[in-house]
N, C-alpha and C positions, 0 to 999 in steps of 0.2 A: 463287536469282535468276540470269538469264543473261540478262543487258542487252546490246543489240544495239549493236556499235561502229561508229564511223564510218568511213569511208577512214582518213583518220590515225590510229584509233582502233586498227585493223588493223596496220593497215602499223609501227607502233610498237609494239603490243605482240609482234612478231615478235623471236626471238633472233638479230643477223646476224653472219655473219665468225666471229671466233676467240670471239666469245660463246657461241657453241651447242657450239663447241668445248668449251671450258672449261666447260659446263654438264655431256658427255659427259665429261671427266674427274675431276668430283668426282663423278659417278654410278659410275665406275671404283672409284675410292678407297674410297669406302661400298663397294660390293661386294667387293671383296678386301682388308678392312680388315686381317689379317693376312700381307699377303703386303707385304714393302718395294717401292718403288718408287725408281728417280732420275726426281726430278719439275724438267724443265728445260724447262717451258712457262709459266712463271710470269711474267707481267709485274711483279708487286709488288717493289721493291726491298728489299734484306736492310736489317735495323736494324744498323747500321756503331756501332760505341759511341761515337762522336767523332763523330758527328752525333747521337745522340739526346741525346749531353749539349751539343749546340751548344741544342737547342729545349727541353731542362730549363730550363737557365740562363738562356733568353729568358723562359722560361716563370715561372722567381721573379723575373726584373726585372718582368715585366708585373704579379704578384700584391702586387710590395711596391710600388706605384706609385699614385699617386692618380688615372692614368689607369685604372685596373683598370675602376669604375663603366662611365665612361663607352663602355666598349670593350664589355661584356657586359650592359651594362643601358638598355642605347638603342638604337634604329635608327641607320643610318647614311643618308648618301649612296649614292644609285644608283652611282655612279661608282665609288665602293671608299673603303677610310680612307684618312683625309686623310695622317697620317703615312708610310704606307708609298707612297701615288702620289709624295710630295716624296720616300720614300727611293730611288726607284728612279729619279724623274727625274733627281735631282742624281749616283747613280753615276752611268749611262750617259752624263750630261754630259761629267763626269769623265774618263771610260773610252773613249768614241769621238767626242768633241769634238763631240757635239748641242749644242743649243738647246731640249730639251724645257720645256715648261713643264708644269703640272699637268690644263692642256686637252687633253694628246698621250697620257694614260692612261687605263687602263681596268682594273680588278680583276674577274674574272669567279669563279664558283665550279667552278673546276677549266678546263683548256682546253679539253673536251668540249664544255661549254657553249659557249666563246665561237666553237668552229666551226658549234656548230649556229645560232647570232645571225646567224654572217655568212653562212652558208649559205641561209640563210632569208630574210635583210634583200637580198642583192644578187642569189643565184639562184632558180629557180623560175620561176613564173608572174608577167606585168608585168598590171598594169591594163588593158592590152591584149588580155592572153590569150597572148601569146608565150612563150615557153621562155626563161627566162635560163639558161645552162649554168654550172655548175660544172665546173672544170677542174684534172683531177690531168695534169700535165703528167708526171708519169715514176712508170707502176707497175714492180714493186710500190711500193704505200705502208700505210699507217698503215689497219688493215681497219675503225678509229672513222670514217672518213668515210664510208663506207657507210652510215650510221645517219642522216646529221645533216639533210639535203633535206628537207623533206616532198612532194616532187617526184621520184620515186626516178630517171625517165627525164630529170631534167636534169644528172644526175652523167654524167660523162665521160672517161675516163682515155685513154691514150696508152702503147702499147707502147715500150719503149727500144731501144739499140740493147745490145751487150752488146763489152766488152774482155775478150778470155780468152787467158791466157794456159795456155798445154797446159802445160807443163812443169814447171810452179809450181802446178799444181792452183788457180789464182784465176782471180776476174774481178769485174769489175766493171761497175751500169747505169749507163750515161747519156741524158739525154734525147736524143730523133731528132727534131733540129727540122725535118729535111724532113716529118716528118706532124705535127709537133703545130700546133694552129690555133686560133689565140686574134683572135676578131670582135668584132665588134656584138653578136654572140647569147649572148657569155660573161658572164657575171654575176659571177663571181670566180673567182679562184685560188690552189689551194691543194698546196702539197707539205709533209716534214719534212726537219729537215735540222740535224745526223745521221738518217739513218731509221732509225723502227721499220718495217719488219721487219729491214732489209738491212744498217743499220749506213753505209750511203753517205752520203757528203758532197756535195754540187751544190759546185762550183766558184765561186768570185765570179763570171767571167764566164758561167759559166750561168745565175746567177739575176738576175745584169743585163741578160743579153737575153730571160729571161721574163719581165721588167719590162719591158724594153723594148717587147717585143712585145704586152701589154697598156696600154701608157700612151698608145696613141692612143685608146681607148675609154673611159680613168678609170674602166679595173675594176682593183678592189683586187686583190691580191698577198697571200694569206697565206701567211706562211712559220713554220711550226711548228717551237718552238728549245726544243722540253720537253725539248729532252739538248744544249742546246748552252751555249756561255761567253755570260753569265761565270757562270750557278748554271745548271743543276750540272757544265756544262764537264765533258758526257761525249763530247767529241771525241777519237779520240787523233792527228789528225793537226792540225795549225795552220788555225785557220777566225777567222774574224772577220764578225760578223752583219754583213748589208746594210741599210741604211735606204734610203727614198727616199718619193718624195710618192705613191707607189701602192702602197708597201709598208706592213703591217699587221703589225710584227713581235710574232708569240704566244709566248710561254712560258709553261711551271710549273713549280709547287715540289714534283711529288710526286716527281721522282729527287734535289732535294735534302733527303728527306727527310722531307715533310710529304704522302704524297699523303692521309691520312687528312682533312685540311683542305679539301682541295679549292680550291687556289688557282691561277685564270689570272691572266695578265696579257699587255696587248696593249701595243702602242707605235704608234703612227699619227697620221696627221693628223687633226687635230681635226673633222674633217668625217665621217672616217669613225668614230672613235669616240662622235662624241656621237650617231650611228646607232644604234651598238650600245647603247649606254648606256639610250637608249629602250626598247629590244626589250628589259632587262635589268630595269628598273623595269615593264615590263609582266608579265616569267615572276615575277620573285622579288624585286624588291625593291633588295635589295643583296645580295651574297657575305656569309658571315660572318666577322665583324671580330677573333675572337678569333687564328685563324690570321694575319690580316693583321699583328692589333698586333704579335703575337713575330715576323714576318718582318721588320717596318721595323725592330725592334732589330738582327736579324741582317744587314743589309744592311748599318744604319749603320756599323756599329763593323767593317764589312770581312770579319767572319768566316766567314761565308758564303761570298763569295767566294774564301775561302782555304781553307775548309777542299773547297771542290769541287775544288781541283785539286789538294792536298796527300792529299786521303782518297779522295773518290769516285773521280773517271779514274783514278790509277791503281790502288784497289781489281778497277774491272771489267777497265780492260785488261788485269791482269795473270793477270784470270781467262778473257779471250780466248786471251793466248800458251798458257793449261796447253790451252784446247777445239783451240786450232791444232796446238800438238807431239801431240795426242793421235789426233787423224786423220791427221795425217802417219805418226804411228808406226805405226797399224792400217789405214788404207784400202789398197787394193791400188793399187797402182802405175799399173795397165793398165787400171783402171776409168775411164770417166771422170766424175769427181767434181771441183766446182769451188767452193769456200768463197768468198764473197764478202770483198773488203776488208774488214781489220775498222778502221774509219775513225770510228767512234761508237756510242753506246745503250746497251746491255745483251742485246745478242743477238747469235748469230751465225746466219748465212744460208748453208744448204748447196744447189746445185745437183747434182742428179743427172741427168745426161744420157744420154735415153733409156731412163728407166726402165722397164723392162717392166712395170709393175703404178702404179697411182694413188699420192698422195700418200696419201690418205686409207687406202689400204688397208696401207703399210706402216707409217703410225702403229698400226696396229692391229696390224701383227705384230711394232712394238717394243713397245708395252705387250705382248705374251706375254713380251716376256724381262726385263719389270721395269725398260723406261725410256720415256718421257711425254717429246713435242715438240710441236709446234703442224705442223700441215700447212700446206702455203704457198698452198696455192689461197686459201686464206680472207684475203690481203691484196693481192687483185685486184679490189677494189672498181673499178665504172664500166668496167672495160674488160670490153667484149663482143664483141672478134675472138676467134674462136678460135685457140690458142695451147698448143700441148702443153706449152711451158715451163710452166705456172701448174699441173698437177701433176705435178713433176719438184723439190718443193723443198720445204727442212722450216726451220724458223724454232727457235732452239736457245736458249734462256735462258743468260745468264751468271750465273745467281743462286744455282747451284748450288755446295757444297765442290768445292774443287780435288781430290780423290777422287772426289765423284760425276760430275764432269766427265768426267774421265780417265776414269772405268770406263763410264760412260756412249757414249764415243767408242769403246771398246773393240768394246760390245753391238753398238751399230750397224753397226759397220764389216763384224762378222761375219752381221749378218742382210742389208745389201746384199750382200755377196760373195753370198751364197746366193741372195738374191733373182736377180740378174743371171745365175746360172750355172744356175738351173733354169728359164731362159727359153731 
């Protein structure tokens, strides 16, 4: 049977970004089943043992409880369990002196979804027929929004401008608000922050004036915090989340731990969540609650939050400092090679300026020497200037032993020198 798909039928069953990627690497794997790899493309976070016994322990509160039934044998509310929305409203009360009540939340199944809700619910096509845009105000970002429109010409990104510093081998993006343009035509906004891929942090005053700059139109503001404080508080520089009445603050649980659950969570004005809230009882219902009930344990009693900046942040930072001394010690001096801040997430972000060969093509001559990256074109979703940066950069997992790391940094440093010296 070969059933004929529709537009979205198409467009959706398409692999995009670092998906087709990562479909290209477990075809790798199977094919030289015998040969080792350093596999540093992995988004999945390591089992830390002090968090999986943070969600054991939740997990026999939740089975010796008389809540158990109720949590695994009933539907829920659209909106998410009741338990964990009041655990999350009363931390962040607590934690950044809100007013949330249990109308300012929203539980989604995983943060994927609740971009694709609002990608859907604010851009796109109007009843009119017009374009509502989607707006990544600073690529690179996160190559999941490429996926989430069903509009794929109302995604929109924005080149940055870039801080580098020669001598130090760094640099960092920031937004270029002389081009980024946020109208009438935009439908929402959306960056992360830490980022995936880059590991960058937006500044309070930058994403007060992305706010800003959207709040004459009352388009929403999402701002993606699946790596920021206070779970799982993978920042390593000092951030504190932005609220505001156009802001749509998203998180999830799977860097603290639970991504197998598939837990978002939104924070916003009641207005725009009981949007999504609709659009959530129309795909699926509700999220499922068994994940939800052991997070409102872990919330309540603090541990969570403590164990992300006692375990996690410094788990990956300190798996940053081995990926940073490791290209220090092996890149060549006189190349110019430029490592992104490492400021957040679980990745590190390498610039290679002026490469003489594709992104793509020198993933494929490091898998010859037995080491696996993610190529950086695949997280330029929406921008469509052309820009030779966007294959000039490879996206580096921190997920890897502090050995595979190091050896890892070793491979590569010798397959660039080579590359760059037979050009």
């Amino acid at each position: 049977m070969n059933p004929a798909l529709s537009q979205f039928g198409a467009q959706m069953s398409h692999l995009t970004g670092v998906r087709a990627i990562m479909k290209d690497i477990v075809e790798t794997l199977r094919a030289h089943a015998g040969k080792q790899f350093i596999n540093l493309s992995a988004g999945n976070p390591l089992i830390l043992p002090e968090v999986e016994k943070l969600w054991r322990d939740s997990t026999a509160e939740l089975l010796a409880s008389s809540e158990y039934g109720e949590v695994v044998c009933r539907y829920g509310s659209s909106q998410g369990y009741g338990p964990l929305i009041d655990a999350i409203a009363n931390d962040f009360n607590r934690r950044y002196g809100l007013k949330l009540t249990e109308h300012n939340v929203l539980i989604t199944p995983g943060s994927q979804s609740l971009y694709f809700y609002a990608a859907n619910s604010f851009g796109g096509a109007t009843p009119d027929q017009e374009l509502k845009q989607i707006v990544l105000p600073l690529s690179p970002d996160y190559t999941g929004y490429g996926g989430v429109c069903l509009f794929p010409d109302a995604l929109v990104a924005y080149k940055p401008t870039l801080d580098v510093e020669e001598q130090g081998h760094r640099f960092k993006y920031r937004p270029d608000f002389s081009q980024l343009s946020i109208s009438e035509t935009t439908g929402c906004v959306i960056f992360s922050r830490p980022c995936n891929p880059t590991g960058n942090v937006l500044t309070e005053d930058e994403v007060n004036k992305i706010a800003a700059l959207a709040a004459p139109y009352d388009t929403p503001v999402l701002i993606d915090s699946a790596y920021g404080p206070p779970f799982p508080a993978l920042n390593f520089t000092p951030m504190t989340p932005v609220f505001g009445d156009n802001i749509l603050h998203c998180m999830s649980l799977s860097k603290a731990g639970l991504p197998g659950e598939r837990i978002g969570i939104a924070i916003g004005k009641e207005r725009m969540i009981k949007s999504l809230e609709c659009f959530q009882t129309n795909l699926c219902i509700h999220p499922s609650k068994y994940g939800q009930a052991i997070a409102a344990r872990a919330i309540n009693s603090g541990a969570l939050a403590d164990i992300s900046t006692t375990v996690i942040r410094p788990f990956y930072q300190q798996k940053f400092t081995v990926l940073e001394s490791a290209l220090h010690a092996s890149m060549p001096k006189d190349l110019p090679w430029f490592l992104h801040r490492g400021e957040g997430a679980i990745f590190a972000w390498l610039w290679l300026k002026d490469l003489p060969i594709s992104d793509w093509e020198l993933y494929q001559k490091l898998k010859e020497v037995g080491v696996i990256v993610v190529p950086g074109s695949t997280f330029f979703p929406g921008l469509r200037q052309e820009w030779r940066h966007k294959q000039e950069c490879l996206r580096i997992s921190l997920t890897g032993t502090d050995e595979e790391i190091a050896t890892g940094m070793k491979l590569l440093a010798t397959v660039v020198e080579k590359t760059y010296q037979s050009f």
